[in-house]
C-alpha positions in Angstrom: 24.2 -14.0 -23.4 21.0 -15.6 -22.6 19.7 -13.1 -20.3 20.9 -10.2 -23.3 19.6 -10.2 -26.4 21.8 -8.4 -28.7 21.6 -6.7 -32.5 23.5 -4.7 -33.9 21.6 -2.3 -36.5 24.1 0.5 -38.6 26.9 0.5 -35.9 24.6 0.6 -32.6 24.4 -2.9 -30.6 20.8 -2.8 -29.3 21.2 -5.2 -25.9 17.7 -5.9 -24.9 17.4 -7.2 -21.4 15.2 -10.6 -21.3 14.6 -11.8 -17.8 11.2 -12.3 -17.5 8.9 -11.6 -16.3 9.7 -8.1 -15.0 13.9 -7.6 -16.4 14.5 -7.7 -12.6 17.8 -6.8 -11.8 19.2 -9.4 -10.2 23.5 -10.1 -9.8 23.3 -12.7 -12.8 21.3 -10.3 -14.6 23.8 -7.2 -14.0 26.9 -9.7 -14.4 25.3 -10.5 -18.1 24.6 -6.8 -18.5 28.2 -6.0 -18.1 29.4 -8.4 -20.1 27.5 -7.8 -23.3 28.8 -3.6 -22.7 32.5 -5.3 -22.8 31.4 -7.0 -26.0 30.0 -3.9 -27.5 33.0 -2.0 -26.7 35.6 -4.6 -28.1 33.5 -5.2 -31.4 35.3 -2.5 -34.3 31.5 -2.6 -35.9 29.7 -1.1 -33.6 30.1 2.8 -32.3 27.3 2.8 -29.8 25.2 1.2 -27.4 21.3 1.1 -26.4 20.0 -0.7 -23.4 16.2 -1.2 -23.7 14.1 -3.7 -22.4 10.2 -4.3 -23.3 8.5 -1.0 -24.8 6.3 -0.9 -21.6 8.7 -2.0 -19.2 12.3 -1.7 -18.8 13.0 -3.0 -15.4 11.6 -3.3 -12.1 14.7 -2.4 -10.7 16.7 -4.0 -8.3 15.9 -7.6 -6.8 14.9 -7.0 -3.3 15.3 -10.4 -2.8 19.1 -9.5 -2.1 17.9 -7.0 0.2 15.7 -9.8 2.7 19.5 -11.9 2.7 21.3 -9.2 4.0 23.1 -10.9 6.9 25.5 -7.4 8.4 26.6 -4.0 7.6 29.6 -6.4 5.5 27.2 -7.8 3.2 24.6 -4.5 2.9 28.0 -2.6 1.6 29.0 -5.5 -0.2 25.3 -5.9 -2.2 25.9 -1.7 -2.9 29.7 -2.1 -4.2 28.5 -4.5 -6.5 25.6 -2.3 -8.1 27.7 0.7 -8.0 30.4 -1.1 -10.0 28.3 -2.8 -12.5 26.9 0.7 -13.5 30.0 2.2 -12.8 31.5 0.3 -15.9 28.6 0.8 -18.2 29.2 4.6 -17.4 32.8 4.5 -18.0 32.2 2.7 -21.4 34.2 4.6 -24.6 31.6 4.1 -26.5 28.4 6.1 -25.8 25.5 4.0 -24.1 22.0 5.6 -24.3 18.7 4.2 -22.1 15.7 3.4 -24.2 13.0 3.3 -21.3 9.1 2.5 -20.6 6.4 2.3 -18.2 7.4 2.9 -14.5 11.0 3.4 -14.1 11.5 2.8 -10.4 14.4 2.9 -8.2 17.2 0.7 -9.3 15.8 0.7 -12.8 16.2 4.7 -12.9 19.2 4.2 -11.2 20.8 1.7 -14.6 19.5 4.2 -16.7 20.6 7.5 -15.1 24.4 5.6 -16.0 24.1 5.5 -19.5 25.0 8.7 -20.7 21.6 9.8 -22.2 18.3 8.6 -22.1 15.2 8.7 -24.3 11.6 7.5 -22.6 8.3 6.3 -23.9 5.6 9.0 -23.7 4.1 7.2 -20.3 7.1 6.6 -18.6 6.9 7.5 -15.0 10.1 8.0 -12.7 10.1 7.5 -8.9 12.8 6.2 -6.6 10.6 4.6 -3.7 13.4 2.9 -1.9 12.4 5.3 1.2 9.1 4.0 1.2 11.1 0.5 2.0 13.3 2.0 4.8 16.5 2.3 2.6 18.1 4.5 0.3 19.1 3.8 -3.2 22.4 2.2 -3.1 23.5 2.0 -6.6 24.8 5.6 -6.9 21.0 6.7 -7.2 21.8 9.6 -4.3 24.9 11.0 -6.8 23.7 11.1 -10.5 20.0 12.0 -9.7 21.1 15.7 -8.3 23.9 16.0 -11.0 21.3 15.5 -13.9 17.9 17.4 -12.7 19.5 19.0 -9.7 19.9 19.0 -5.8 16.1 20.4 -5.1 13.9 18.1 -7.5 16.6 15.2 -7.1 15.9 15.5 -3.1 11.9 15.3 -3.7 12.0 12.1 -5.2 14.8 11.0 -3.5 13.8 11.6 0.4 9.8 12.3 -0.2 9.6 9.5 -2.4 8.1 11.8 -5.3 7.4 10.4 -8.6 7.4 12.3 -12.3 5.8 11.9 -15.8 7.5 12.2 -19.2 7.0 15.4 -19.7 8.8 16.7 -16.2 11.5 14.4 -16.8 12.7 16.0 -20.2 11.9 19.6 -19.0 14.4 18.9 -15.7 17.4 16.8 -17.6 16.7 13.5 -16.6 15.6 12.5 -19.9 16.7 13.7 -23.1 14.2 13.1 -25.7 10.6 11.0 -25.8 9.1 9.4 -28.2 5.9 6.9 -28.8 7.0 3.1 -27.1 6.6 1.8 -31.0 9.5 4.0 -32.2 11.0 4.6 -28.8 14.6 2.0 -29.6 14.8 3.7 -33.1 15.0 7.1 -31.7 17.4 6.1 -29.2 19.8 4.6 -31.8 19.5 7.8 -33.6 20.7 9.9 -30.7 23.4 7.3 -30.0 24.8 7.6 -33.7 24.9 11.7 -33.1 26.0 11.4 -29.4 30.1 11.8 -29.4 32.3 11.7 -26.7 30.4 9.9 -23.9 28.6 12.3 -21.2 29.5 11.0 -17.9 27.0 11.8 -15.3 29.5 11.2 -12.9 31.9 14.1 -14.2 29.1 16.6 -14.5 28.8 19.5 -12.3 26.6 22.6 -13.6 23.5 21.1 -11.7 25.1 20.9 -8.2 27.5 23.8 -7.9 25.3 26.5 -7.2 25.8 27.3 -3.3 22.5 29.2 -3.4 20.4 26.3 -5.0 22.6 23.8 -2.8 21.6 25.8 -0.1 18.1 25.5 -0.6 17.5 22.2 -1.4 19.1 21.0 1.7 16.7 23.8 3.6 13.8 22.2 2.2 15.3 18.8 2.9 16.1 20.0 6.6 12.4 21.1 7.0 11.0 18.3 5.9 13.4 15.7 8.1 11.7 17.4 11.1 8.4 15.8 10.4 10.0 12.5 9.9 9.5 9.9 12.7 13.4 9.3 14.2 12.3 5.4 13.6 13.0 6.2 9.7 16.4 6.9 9.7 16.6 6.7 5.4 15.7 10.3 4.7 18.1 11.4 6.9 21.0 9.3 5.3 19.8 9.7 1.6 20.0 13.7 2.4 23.2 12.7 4.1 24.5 11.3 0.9 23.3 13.9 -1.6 25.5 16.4 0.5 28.5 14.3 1.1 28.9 14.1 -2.8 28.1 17.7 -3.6 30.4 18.9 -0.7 33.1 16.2 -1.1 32.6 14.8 -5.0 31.1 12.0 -7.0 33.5 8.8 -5.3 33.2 10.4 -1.6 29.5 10.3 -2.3 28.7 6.8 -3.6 30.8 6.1 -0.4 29.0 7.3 1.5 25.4 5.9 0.2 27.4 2.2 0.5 27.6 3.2 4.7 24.1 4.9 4.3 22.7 1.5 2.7 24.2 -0.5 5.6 23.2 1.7 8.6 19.2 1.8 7.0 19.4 -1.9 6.9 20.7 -2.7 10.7 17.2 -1.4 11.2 14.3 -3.0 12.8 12.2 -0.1 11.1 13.8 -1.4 7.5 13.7 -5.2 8.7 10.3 -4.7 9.1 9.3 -2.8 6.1 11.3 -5.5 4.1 9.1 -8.1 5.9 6.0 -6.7 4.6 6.9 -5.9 1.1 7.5 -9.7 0.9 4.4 -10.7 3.2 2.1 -8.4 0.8 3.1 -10.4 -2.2 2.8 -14.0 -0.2 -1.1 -13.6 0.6 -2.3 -14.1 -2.9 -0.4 -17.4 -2.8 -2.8 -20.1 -2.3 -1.2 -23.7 -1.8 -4.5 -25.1 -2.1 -5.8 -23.2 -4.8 -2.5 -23.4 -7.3 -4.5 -26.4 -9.2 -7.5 -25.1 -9.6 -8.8 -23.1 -12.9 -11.3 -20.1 -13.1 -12.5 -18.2 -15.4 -11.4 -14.6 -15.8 -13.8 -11.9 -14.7 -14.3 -9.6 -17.4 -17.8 -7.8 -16.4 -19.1 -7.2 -12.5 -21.7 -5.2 -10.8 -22.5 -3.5 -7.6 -25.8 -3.7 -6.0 -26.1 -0.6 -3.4 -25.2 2.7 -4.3 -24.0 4.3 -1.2 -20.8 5.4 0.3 -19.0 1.7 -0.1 -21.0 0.4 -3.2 -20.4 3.4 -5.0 -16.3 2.9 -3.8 -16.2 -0.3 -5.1 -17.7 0.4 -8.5 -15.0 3.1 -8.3 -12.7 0.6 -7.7 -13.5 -2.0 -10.7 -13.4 0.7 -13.3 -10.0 1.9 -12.0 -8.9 -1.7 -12.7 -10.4 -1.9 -15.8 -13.3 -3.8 -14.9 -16.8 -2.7 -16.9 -19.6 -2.2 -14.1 -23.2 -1.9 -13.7 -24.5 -0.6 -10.8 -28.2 -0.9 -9.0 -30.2 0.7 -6.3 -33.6 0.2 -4.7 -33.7 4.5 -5.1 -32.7 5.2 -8.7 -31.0 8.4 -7.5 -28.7 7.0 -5.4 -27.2 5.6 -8.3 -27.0 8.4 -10.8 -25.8 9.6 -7.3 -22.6 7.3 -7.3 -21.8 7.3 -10.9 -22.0 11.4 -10.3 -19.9 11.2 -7.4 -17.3 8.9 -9.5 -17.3 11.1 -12.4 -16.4 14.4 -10.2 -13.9 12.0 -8.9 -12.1 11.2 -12.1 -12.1 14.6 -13.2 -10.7 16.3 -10.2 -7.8 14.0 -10.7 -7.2 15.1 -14.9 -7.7 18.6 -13.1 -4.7 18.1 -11.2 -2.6 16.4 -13.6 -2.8 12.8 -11.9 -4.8 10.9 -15.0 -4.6 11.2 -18.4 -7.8 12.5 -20.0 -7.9 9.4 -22.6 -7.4 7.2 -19.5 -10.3 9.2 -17.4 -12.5 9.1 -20.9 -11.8 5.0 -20.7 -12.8 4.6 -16.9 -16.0 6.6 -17.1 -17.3 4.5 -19.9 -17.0 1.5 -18.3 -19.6 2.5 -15.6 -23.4 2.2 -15.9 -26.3 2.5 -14.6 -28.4 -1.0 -14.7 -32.1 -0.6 -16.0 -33.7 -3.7 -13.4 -31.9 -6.1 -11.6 -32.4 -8.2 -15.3 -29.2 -6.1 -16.4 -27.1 -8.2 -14.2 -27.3 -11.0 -16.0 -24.0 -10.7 -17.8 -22.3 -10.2 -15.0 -19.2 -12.3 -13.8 -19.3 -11.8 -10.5 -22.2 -9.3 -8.4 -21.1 -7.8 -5.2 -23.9 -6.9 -2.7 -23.0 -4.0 -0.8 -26.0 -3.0 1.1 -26.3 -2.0 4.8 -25.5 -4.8 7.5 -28.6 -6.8 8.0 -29.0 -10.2 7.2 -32.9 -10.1 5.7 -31.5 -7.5 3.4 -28.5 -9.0 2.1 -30.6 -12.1 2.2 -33.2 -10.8 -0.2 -30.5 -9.4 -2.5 -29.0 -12.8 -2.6 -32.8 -14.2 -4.1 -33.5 -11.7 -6.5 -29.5 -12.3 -7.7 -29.9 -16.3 -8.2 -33.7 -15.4 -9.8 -31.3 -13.1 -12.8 -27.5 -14.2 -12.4 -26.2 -17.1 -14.6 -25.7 -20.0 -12.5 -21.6 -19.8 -12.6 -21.6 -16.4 -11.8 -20.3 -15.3 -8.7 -21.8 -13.9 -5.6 -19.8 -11.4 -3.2 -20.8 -9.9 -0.4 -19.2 -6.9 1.3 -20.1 -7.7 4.7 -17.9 -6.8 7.3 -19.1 -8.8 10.2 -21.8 -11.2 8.9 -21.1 -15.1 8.9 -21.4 -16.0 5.3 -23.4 -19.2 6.7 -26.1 -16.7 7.9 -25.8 -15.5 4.6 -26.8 -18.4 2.6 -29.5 -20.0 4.0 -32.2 -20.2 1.3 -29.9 -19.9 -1.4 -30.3 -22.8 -4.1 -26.3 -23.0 -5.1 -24.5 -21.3 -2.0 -21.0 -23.0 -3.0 -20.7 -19.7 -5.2 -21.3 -17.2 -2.4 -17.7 -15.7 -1.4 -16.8 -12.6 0.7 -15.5 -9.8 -1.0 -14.8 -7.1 2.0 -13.6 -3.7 0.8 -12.3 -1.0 2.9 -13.7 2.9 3.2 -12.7 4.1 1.0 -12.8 1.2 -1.5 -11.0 3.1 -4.8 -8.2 3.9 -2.1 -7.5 1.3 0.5 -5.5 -1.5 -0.9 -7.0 -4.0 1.2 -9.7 -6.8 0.4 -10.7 -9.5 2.4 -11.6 -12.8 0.4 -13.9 -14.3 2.6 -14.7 -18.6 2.0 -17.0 -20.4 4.0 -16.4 -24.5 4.3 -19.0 -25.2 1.5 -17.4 -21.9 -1.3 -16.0 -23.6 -4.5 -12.4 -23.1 -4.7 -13.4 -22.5 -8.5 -15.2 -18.8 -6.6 -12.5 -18.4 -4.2 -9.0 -17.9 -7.0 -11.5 -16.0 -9.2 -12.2 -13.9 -6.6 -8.6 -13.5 -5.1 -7.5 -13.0 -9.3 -10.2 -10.0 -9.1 -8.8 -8.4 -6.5 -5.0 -8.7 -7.7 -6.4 -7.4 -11.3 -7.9 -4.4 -9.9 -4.2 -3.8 -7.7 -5.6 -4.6 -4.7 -3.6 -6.6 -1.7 -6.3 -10.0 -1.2 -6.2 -12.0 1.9 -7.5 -14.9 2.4 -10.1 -15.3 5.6 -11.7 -18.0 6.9 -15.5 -17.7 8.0 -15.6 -16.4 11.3 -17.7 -12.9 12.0 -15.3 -10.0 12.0 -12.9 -12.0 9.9 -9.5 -10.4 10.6 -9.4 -6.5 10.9 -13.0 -6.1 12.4 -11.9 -8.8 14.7 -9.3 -7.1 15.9 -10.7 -3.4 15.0 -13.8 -3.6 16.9 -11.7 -4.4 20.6 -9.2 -1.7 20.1 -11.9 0.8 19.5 -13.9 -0.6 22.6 -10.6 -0.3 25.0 -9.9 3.1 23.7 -13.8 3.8 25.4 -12.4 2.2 28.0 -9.7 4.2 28.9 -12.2 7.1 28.8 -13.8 5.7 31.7 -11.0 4.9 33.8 -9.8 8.6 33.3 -8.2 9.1 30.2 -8.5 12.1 28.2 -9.7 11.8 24.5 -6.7 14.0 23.1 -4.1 11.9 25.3 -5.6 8.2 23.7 -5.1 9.6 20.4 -2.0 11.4 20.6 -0.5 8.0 22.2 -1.2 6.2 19.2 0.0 8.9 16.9 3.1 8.5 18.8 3.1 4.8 18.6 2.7 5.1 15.0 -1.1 5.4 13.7 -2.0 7.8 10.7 -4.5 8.9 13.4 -6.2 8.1 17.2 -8.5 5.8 17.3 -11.1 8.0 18.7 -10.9 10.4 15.8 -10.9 8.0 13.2 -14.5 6.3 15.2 -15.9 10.2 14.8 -14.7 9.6 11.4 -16.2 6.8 10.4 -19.6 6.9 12.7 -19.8 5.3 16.2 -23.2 4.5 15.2 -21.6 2.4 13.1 -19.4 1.0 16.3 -22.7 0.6 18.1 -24.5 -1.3 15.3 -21.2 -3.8 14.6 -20.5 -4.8 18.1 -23.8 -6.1 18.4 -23.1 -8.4 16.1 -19.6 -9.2 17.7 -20.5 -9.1 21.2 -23.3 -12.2 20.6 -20.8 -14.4 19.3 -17.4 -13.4 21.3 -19.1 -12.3 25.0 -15.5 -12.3 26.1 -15.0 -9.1 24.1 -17.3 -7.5 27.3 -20.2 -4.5 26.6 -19.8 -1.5 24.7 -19.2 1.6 26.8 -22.0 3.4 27.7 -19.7 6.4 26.5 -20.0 5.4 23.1 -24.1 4.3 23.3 -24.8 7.3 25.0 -23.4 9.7 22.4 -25.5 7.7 19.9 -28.5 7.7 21.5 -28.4 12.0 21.6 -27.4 12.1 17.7 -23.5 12.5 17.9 -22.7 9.7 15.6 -19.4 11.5 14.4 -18.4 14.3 11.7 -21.0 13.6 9.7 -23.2 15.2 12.6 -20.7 17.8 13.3 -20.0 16.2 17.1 -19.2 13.2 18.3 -16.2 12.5 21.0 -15.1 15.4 19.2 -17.0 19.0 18.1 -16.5 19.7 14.3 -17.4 22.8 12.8 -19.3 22.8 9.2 -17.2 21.8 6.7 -14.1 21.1 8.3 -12.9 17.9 9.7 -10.4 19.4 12.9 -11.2 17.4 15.9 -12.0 19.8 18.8 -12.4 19.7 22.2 -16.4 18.9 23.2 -17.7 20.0 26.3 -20.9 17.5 25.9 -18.7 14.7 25.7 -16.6 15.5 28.8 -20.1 16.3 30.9 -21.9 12.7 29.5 -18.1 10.4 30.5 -18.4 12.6 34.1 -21.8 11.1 34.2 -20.9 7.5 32.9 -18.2 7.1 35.4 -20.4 8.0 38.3 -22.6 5.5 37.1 -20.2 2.9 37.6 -18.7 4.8 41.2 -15.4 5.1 39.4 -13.1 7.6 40.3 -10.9 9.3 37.5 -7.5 8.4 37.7 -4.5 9.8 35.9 -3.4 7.1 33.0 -0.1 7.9 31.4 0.5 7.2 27.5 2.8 3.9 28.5 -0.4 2.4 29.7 -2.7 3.7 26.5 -0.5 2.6 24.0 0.0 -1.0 26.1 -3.7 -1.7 26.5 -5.0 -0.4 23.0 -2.1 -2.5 20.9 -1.6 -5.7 23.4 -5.5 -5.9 23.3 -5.1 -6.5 19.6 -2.5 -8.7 20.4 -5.0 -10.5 22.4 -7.2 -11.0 19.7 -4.8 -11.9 16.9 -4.3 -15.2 19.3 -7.5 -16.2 18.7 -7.9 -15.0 15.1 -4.7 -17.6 14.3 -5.7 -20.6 16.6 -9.4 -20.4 14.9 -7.3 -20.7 11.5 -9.4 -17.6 10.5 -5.9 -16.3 9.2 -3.8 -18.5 7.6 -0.7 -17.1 9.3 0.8 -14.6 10.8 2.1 -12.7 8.0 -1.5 -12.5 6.8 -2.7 -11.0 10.0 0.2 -8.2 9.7 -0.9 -7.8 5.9 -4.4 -6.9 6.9 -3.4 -4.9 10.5 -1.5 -2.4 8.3 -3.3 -1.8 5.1 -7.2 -1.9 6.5 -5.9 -0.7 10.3 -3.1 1.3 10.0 -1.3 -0.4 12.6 2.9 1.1 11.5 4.1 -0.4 8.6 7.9 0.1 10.2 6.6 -2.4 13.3 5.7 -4.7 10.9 2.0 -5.6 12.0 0.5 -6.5 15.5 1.9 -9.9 15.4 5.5 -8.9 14.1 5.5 -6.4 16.5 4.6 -8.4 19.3 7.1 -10.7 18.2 9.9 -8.2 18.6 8.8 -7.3 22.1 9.4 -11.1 22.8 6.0 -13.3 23.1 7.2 -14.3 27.0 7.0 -10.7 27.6 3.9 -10.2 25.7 2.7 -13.1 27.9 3.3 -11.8 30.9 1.9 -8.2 30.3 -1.4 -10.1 29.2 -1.5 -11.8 32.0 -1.1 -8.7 34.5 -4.0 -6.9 32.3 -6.0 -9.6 32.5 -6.4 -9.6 36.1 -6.3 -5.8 36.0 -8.8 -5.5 33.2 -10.5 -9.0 33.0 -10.5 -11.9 30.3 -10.7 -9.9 27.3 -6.7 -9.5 27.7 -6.5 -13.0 27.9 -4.5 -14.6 24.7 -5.2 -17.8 23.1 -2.6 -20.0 22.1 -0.3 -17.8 20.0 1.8 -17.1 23.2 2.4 -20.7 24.0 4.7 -20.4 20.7 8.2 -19.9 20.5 
């Protein structure tokens, strides 16, 4: 009973699940679930049942701790019986069981309370069943009783595209059947369980999945959308698979089949993989060295800079709650940014994706500071001004001049050693690295930056900071580049490279599309500015001369003014106002001219040899980045590869993947490149490892 609370109020046992800290649903917690249901049913004084957990949080669904342990297609099947049957008998329960749900109902929470025969939600509630994002499909009848309560064609958008709904959908599609404010949310719940009768079995219903026309449809849809799906992912294939089998075949035949659709997503590498960095993800904030040590909480921040990144990261803080001020050298910049923001925020209450309260709340937590003596509350100040060290220098001065002497100092640098940082500064212990990603209110990732001589008091506040405003913080030692520049910078260069030896621009990028990427890596320089290339490997090249020059591809095409989209050409040609990658005659004429600089005769270079040499040069790197202890492991370096690279979360990282092609292998090939290429293929100690 521990793990239950139970009270019975006018003939309706209230079980209230009490697992903290999240209600996850774990086999001891379903086991004690099933047995207060058996209670309820057997005790003559009560007539109904309500599940509830916290008013803000039900459940965070299904323990996908289970899921890591999964040792064969016996045991995946196994884990799925075992959820199917513990709802299974809550939904075959005489007496009627109603959900009383808050906050995000995800996956195998949705799938408890879609069991119950009615269910009532808080007036936030959102639904989503993200086990596709994971590589698996929900496994505890999720794929049956979704399409029989809201039907096939809504069921299959949040079941196979991952598509999440408010409160208000929910009710107007069936899933829920009433909603009420979270402080009266159980006592509405016990009222519709007094009135509720004979139960409703999801299960037994019908009238949402025996259309053939709408059936028809929704697997169309479903069909269409499978063909953009990588053949890697094999979940929305076998969640669409499931849906029909119980449609077609009936409710038993269907939870059948998701049991065989659980196990064949799990035999995987794709879902191994994606496991591995759910769990790796949740591991960097975890700081042996740092689980002593106590912090203060960081309740007010500010930004100096205003531009592109400052005014992301002030973006950033407020979407996690965090009051900011925000300064400039050029007081426009700022009103600027806090414009920029605003239009932001309101484009998203436009669309429906924020609240207005919650977009009335953000807004007011941004400001613009009157003189860098406005920053004197501040807990922490992040300088986020343009690379150079005099600059970021002289912001550090005027900051220890105005900032309480336990406040901390961040810098966004995303190459600078933080020991070029700090010379001059009278208590450098509290400078820390605080590197967000373009664009900051977006990418998940920050790197926490410590040099030998940061406080560890700096460092957990920091890394607390970061989690606070739900972003993924991992943990870098000082070294320039730190971990995805490191690696960043040398893909970019090789993909320049390639260009020389005969490669076409559209061929690199489509390779690594194909391996994976959200885009080629010479689309996403245009993108970001390969003046912004140039100006970073100068740093990089001084202190790793192994990395070898720039090509004079990419200096060239700076040097006449295409830096990118924002100049409307760069590798590519980009008409005004639209960001379509087309084919550019200039560039094609200046590589002709680079490569007869350097007497090199195009050859043809086929995709196996783009995607080796772009992915196994990060390989390359990664060695070093671990041997230097500049990650603290590998699961770190994946971390950071796929939320600030984009290196495919389904191959788990560049080190995970290069672990699945086997590290002797891995050797070899960087051994061939290396005397193909020269010595910036050559690895560091990682490959000596077994």
């Amino acid at each position: 009973m521990g793990m239950i609370a139970c009270e019975i109020s006018d003939g309706v046992a209230v079980l209230r699940m009490d697992a903290p800290p999240l209600n996850t649903l774990s086999l001891e917690l379903l086991d004690a679930l099933r047995g207060a249901v058996r209670r309820a049913n057997d005790d003559a004084a009560v007539s109904a049942i309500v599940v509830t957990g916290r008013p803000d949080h039900f459940s965070a669904g299904a323990d996908v701790g289970l899921f890591e342990r999964i040792g064969g297609e016996a045991d995946a099947v196994r884990i799925s019986r075992v959820f199917q049957e513990a709802f299974g008998e809550i939904e075959a329960s005489g007496k009627p069981v109603v959900a009383a749900v808050g906050g995000r109902m995800m996956g195998g929470a949705l799938e408890l309370a879609m069991a119950c025969h009615a269910r009532v939600c808080a007036d936030d509630s959102r639904f989503s069943m993200p086990e596709v994002n994971l590589g698996f499909n929900p496994g505890a009848g999720g794929t049956q009783r979704l399409p029989r309560l809201i039907g096939p064609g809504p069921a299959l958008k949040m079941l196979v595209a991952g598509e999440a709904i408010d409160a208000a959908e929910a009710l107007r599609l069936g899933l829920v059947d009433g909603i009420a404010p979270a402080d009266s949310l159980v006592e509405r719940a016990c009222a519709l369980a007094r009135g509720a009768g004979e139960p409703a079995r999801t299960g037994c219903r019908a009238d949402k999945v025996s259309d053939p026309a709408a059936n028809a449809g929704a697997f169309a849809w479903a069909e269409e959308y499978l063909g953009g799906v990588r053949p890697e992912l094999v979940a929305p294939r076998e969640i669409a698979g499931a849906v029909r089998a119980g449609i077609e075949r009936g409710f038993e035949a269907g939870l059948e089949g998701e049991q065989g659709a659980f196990a064949r997503c799990m035999a995987t590498r794709a879902t191994r993989n994606k496991i591995y960095l759910f769990f790796a993800t949740r591991q960097t904030a975890k700081i042996p060295e740092l689980s002593g040590v106590k912090h203060g909480k960081i309740k007010r921040a500010a930004v100096v800079g205003a531009g592109s990144m400052g005014t992301g990261i002030a973006h950033a803080l407020i979407m996690g709650g965090v009051p900011v001020s925000v300064i400039d050298e050029n007081e426009g910049a700022v009103a600027t940014a806090i414009g920029r923001i605003t239009k932001s925020v309101e484009e998203r209450v436009a669309k429906g994706k924020m609240a207005p309260g919650r977009a009335k709340g953000m807004l007011e937590l941004i400001r613009a500071a009157e003189g860098w003596g406005a920053l004197a509350d501040a807990d922490i100040v992040i300088e986020a001004v343009f690379e150079d060290v005099s600059a970021k220098r002289g912001v550090f001065a005027r900051l220890e001049e105005v900032c309480r002497e336990d406040a901390i100092l961040a810098t966004n640098t995303s190459t600078i050693s933080l020991d070029a940082l700090v010379q001059g500064m009278r208590r450098p212990e509290r400078l820390v690295g605080m590197h967000f990603f373009n664009p900051a209110q977006r990418m998940p990732l920050v790197e926490v930056i410590r040099r030998s001589g940061t406080a560890p008091e700096a460092i957990a506040a920091t890394i607390a900071l970061a989690r606070g405003i739900r972003k993924t913080p991992v943990l870098c030692d000082n070294r320039e580049g730190f971990i995805v520049n490191r690696l960043f910078i040398p893909y970019l260069k090789e993909a320049f490279y390639l260009l020389e030896d005969g490669a076409e621009p559209e061929a690199i990028d489509a390779a690594m599309v194909d391996f994976g990427f959200p885009m080629g890596p010479l689309t996403l320089i245009d993108m970001a500015g390969i003046d912004i290339l140039v100006a970073t490997d100068r740093v990089m090249r001084q202190v790793f001369p192994r990395h070898g020059d720039l090509s004079a591809i990419a200096t060239r095409l700076v040097e006449g003014g295409h830096f990118g989209q924002k100049a409307g050409a760069g590798v590519y040609k980009y008409e005004k106002g639209a960001y379509t990658p087309r084919s550019n005659e200039d560039t094609r004429r200046l590589v002709a001219e680079v490569r007869s600089g350097l007497n090199r005769m195009p050859r043809k270079v086929e995709n196996d040899e783009i995607r080796e040499r772009l992915v196994l040069r990060m390989v390359a790197e990664a060695s070093y980045v671990l041997g230097e202890g500049v990650a603290r492991g590998e699961s770190d370096l994946d971390v950071a590869t796929v939320l600030g690279i984009g290196f495919p979360d389904f191959r788990g990282g560049v080190m995970r993947h290069a672990r699945d092609l086997g590290l002797d292998a891995v050797r070899r090939r960087l051994a061939d490149l290396a005397a193909r290429f020269g010595e910036r293929f050559q690895p560091g100690e990682f490959a000596n490892q077994n």
